[in-house]
C-alpha positions as CSV (number, residue, x, y, z in Angstrom):
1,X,76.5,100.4,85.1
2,X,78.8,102.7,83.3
3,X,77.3,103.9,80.2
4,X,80.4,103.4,78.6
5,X,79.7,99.9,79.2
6,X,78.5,98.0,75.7
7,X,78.9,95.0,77.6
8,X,79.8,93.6,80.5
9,X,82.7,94.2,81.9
10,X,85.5,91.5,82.7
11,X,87.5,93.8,85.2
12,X,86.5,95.8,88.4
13,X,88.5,98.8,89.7
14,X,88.5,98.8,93.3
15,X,89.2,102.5,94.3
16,X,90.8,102.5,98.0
17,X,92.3,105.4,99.9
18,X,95.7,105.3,100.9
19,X,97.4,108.3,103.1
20,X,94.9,110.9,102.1
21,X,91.5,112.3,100.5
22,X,92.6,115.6,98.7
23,X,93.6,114.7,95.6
24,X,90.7,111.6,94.9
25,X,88.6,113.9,92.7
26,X,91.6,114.6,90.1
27,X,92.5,110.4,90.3
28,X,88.6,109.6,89.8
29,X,88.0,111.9,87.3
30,X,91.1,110.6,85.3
31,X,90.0,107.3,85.4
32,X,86.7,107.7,83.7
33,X,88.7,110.3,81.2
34,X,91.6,108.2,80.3
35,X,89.8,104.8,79.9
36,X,88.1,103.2,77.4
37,X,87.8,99.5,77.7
38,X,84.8,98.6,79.7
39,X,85.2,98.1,83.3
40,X,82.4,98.5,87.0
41,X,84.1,100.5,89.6
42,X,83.7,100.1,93.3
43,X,84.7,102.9,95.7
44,X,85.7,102.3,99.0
45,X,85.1,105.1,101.0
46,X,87.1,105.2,104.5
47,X,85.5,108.1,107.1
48,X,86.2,110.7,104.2
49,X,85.5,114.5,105.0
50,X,81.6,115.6,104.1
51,X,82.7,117.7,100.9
52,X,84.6,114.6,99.5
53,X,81.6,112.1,100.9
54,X,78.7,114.4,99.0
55,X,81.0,114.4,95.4
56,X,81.6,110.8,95.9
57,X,77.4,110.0,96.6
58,X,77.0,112.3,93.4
59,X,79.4,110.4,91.1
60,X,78.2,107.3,92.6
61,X,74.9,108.3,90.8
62,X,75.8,109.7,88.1
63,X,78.1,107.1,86.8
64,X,76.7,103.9,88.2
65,X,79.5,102.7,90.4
66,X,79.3,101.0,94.1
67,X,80.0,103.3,96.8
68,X,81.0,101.9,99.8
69,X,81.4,104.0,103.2
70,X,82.8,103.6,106.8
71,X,82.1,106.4,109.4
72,X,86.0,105.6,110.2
73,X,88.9,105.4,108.6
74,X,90.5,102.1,106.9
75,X,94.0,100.0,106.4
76,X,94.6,99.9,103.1
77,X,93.9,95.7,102.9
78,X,90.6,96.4,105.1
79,X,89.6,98.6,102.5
80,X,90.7,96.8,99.5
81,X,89.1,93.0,101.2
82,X,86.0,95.3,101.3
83,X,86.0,96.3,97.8
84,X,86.9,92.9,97.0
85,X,83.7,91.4,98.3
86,X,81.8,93.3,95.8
87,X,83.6,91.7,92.5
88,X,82.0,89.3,90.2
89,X,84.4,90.0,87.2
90,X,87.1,87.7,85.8
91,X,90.3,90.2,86.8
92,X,90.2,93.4,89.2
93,X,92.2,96.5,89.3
94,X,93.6,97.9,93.1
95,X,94.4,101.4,92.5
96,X,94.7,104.0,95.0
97,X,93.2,107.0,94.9
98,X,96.2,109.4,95.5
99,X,97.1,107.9,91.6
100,X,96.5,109.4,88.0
101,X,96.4,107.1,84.9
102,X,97.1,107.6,81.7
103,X,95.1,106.8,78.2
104,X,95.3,103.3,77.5
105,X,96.7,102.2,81.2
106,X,93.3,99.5,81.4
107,X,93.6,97.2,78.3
108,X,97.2,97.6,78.0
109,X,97.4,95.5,82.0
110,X,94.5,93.4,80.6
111,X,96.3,92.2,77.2
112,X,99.4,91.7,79.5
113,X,97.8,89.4,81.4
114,X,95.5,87.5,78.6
115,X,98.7,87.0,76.6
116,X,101.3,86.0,79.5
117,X,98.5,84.6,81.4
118,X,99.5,86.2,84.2
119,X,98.0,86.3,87.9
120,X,99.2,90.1,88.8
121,X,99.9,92.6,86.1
122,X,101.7,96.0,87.2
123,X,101.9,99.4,85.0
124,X,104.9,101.6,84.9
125,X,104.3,103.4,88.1
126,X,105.6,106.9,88.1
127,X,105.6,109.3,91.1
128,X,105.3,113.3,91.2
129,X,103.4,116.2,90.3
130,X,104.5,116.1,86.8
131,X,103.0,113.1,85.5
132,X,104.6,110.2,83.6
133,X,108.6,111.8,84.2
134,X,109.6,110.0,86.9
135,X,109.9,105.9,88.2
136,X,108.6,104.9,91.3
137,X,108.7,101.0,90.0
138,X,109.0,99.2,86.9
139,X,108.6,95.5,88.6
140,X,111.4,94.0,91.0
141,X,112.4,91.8,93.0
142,X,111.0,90.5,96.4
143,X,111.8,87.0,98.3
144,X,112.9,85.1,101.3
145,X,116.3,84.1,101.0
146,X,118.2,82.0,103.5
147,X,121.5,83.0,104.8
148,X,123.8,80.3,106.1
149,X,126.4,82.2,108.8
150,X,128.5,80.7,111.8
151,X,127.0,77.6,111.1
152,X,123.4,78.7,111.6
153,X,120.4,79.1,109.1
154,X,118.4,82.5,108.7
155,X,115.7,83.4,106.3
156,X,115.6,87.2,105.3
157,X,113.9,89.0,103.0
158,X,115.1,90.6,99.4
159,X,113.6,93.4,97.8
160,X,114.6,95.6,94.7
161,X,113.0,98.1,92.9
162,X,113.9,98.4,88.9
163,X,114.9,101.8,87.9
164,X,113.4,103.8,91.0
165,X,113.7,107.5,90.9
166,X,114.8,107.3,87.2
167,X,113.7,109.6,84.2
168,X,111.7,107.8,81.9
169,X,113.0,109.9,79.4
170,X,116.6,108.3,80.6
171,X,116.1,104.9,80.4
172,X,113.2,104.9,77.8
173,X,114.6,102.2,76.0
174,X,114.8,100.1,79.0
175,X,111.3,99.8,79.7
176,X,110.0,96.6,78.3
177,X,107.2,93.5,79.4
178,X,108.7,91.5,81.8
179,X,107.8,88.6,84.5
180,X,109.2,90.0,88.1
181,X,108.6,89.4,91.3
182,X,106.2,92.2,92.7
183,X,104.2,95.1,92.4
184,X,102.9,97.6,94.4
185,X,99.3,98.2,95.7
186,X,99.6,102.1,93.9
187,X,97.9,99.8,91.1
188,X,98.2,96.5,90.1
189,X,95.6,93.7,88.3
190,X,95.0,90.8,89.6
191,X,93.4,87.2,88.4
192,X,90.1,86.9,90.4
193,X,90.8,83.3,90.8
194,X,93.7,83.5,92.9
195,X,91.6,84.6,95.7
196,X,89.8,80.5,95.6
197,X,93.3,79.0,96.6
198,X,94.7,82.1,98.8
199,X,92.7,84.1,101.2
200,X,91.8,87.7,101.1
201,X,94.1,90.7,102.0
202,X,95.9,89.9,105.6
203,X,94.6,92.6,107.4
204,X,97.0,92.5,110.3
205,X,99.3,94.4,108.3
206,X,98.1,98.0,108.6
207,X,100.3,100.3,107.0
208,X,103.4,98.5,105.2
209,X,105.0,95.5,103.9
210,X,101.4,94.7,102.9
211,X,102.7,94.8,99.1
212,X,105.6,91.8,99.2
213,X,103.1,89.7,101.3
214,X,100.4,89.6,99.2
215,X,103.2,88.8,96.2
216,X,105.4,86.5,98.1
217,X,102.4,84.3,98.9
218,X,101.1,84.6,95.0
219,X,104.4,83.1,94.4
220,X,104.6,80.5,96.6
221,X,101.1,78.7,95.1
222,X,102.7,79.4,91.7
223,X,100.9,82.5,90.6
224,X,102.8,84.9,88.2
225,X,103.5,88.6,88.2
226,X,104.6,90.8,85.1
227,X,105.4,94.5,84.5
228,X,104.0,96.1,81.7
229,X,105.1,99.5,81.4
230,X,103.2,100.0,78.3
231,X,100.4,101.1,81.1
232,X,101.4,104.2,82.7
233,X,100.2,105.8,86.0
234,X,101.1,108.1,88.2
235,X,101.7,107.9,92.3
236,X,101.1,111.7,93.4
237,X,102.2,112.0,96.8
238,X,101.0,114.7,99.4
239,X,103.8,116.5,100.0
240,X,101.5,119.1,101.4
241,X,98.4,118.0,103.5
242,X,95.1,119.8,103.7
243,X,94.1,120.4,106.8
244,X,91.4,117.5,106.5
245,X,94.0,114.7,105.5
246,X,96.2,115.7,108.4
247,X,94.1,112.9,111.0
248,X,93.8,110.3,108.8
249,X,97.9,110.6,107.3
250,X,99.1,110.4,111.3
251,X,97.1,107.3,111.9
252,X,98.1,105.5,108.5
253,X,102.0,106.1,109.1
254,X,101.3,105.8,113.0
255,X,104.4,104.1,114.9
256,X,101.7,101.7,116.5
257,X,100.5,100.6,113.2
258,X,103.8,100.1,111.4
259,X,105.1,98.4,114.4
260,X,102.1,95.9,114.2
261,X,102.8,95.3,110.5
262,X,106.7,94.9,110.6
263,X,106.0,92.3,113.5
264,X,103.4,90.6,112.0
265,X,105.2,90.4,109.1
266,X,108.2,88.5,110.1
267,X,106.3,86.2,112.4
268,X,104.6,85.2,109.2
269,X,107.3,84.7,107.6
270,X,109.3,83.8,109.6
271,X,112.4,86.0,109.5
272,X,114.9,87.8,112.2
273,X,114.2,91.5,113.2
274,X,118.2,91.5,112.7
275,X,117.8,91.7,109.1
276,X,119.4,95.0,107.7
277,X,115.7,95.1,105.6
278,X,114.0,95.5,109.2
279,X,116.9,97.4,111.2
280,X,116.1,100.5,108.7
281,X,112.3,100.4,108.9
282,X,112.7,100.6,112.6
283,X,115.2,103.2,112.5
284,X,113.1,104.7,109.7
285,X,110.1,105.0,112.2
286,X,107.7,108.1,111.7
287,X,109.8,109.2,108.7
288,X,106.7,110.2,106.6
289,X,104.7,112.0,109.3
290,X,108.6,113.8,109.8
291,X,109.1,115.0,106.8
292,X,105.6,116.1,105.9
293,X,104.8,118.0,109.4
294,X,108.0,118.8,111.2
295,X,110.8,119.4,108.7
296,X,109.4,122.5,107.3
297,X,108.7,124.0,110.7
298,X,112.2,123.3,111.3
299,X,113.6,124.7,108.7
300,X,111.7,127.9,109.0
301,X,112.5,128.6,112.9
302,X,115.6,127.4,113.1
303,X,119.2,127.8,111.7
304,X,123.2,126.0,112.5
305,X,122.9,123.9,115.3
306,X,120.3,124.4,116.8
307,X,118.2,122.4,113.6
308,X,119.4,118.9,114.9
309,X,118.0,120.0,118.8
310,X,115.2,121.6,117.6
311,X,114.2,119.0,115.6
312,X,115.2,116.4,118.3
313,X,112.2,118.2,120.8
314,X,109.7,118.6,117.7
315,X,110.0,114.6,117.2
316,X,109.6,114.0,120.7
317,X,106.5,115.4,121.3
318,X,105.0,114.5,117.8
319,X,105.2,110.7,118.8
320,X,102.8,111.4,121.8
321,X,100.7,113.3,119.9
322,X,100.7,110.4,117.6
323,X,100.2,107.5,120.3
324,X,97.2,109.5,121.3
325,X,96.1,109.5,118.2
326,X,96.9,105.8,117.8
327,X,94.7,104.9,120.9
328,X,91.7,106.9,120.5
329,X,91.4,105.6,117.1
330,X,91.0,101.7,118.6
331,X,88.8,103.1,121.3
332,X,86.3,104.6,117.9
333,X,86.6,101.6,116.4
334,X,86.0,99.0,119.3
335,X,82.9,100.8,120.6
């Protein structure tokens, strides 16, 4: 255990990665800096590289949490449902590890939840290097809503973000406790309980929409979800890749697994791939692995029109490369 721990702990943090490994030491660390109220820690390690794999066994150690490692790399839910096997505490934290938190982020979610009696508790979630400046999400919106047209009955889904891409500085005054209608996997708490009358994490949805299904179906056996941007945390994305997150970032924003996961997704629920939501995730398709990889290259050997062509060939071949990729994956996996 901990030895911050005086007693024990009613809340688990269930570390998980999510697109990359590089910057899991700077998350981890701040999470044993920044927080005081008593929590166990479970780390769910997903085929990291040997350097991050030999820290993690020597933190595992030293501060007494659960390690737990897979030669190959995870989905996001299959990590998290494997963290989740390992709680016995009243609530549990899913944070990913690509996130920094603030002082006071821990108890701040727990008093939300104790005093609203909620089921899923979100911090302000910011996103960038500099920590705390910018929104990502302060709660929203997310639901099936059915469209009547030309006499015949749709269901499709709604989503809003509050304040995205904001300053917090600029809306400051804004910011206040709130019941919504999701959160985001970056980090949210969740009511142990919740997990007796819904299953675990739906595991068919690889790499997106994972997020509005696990809250939609929260809602739909009555659970609750609040923002409490008291908390604060920060989302820092890899806008540049070392060389050992390059494999596993082209397999979590693979076309084959975001195709599987926008499919499954509306066959769950039930709602037409004509939907404007879906239309622009399709057309959207390989957009992180894009902008991460090819648009510098781009930019660097190319100039006037010959950027639109150039990047036109570059995409091309990148989504072989990627179905490869994609395929020899399942092959590791199934043997």
């Amino acid at each position: 255990m901990n030895q911050l721990h005086l007693t024990q702990p009613k809340v688990t943090i269930i570390v998980s990665p999510r697109e990359r490994f590089s910057y899991s030491r700077e998350s981890l660390e701040s999470i044993y800096q920044n927080t005081r109220y008593p929590f166990s820690l479970v780390y769910v390690d997903g085929g990291s590289p040997k350097p991050l794999q030999k820290y993690l066994q020597e933190q595992s150690q030293e501060k007494g949490f659960e390690l737990i490692r897979t030669e190959h790399y995870l989905a996001p839910n299959q990590a998290r449902n494997l963290g989740l096997s390992a709680v016995k505490t009243e609530y549990l934290i899913f944070i990913d590890n690509d996130v920094y938190v603030e002082p006071g982020w821990l108890e701040k979610l727990i008093n939300c939840a104790e005093e609203t009696d909620a089921t899923v508790v979100c911090p302000l979630v910011c996103i960038g290097e500099e920590r705390a400046q910018k929104v990502h999400l302060a709660g929203g919106e997310a639901r099936i809503i059915l469209e009547v047209k030309h006499g015949k009955t749709r269901r499709k889904v709604h989503e809003k973000h509050y304040f995205v891409n904001r300053p917090v500085a600029e809306i400051q005054d804004q910011l206040h406790r709130q019941q919504c209608e999701f959160a985001e996997f970056h980090c949210m708490l969740v009511r142990v309980d919740i997990f007796k009358t819904i299953e675990q994490l739906d595991e068919k949805l690889l790499s997106t929409r994972e997020h509005i299904d696990f809250c939609l179906t929260v809602a739909n056996v009555g659970g609750t979800i609040y923002c409490e941007p008291d908390s604060v945390v920060t989302y820092v994305p890899g806008c540049k890749l070392n060389y050992s997150d390059i494999s596993y970032f082209m397999l979590r924003w693979s076309d084959a697994w975001e195709l599987a996961s926008l499919e499954h997704f509306m066959q769950k629920w039930e709602v037409t791939k004509k939907d404007k939501y879906f239309q622009k995730r399709y057309n959207r398709l390989g957009h992180r692995r894009h902008q991460v990889f090819l648009r510098p290259i781009v930019r660097q050997l190319s100039f006037g029109n010959y950027f639109t062509r150039l990047e036109k060939l570059l995409v091309a071949a990148e989504r072989k490369l990627n179905a490869f990729i994609s395929h020899q994956y399942s092959r590791q996996v199934t043997q």
